[in-house]
C-alpha positions in Angstrom: 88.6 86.1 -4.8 86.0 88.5 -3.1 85.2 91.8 -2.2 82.5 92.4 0.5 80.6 95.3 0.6 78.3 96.8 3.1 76.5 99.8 3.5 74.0 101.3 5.7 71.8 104.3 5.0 70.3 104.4 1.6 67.3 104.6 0.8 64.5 102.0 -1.0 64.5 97.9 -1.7 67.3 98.4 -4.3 70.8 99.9 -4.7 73.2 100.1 -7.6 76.6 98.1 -7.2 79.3 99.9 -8.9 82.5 99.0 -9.9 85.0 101.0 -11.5 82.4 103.6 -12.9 80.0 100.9 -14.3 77.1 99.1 -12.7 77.8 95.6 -12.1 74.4 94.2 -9.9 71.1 95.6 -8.5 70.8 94.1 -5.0 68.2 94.2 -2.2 68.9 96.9 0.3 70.0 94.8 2.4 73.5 96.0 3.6 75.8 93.2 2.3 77.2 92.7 -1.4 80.1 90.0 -1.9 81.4 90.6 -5.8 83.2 87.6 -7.2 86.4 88.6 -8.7 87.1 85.1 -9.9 90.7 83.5 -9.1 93.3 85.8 -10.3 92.0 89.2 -9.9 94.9 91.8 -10.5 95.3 95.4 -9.8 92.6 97.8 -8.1 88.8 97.9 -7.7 86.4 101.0 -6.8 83.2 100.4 -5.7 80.1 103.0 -5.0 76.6 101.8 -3.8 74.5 104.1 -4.8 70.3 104.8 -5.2 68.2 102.6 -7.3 67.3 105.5 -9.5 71.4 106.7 -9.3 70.1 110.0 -8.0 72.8 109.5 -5.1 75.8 107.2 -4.1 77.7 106.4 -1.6 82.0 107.9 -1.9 83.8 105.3 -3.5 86.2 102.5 -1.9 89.3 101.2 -3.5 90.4 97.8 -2.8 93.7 96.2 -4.6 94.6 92.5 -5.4 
């Protein structure tokens, strides 16, 4: 199972993936983020992209499985 993100507006060549309050990836800027959940993901997920340097992030998203 997947979640795909995507984002528009922050700032730099890198943002912060977050899920659940902890940072799970550092990705190009590029707008698109799919986080593999693996096959039998349960319960909820909250994600926040946020700046390289974690000075700002995006609100959160919850998606549930």
């Amino acid at each position: 199972s997947y979640a795909d993100l995507s984002w528009s507006g922050a700032l730099g060549s890198n943002v912060l993936i977050k899920r659940n309050g902890s940072t799970i990836a550092t990705t190009a800027n590029d707008g698109a983020y799919t986080d593999n959940l693996g096959k039998n993901p349960s319960g909820d997920y909250t994600y926040e992209v946020c700046e390289s340097d974690g000075s700002a992030c995006s609100d959160s998203v919850t998606v549930g499985f």
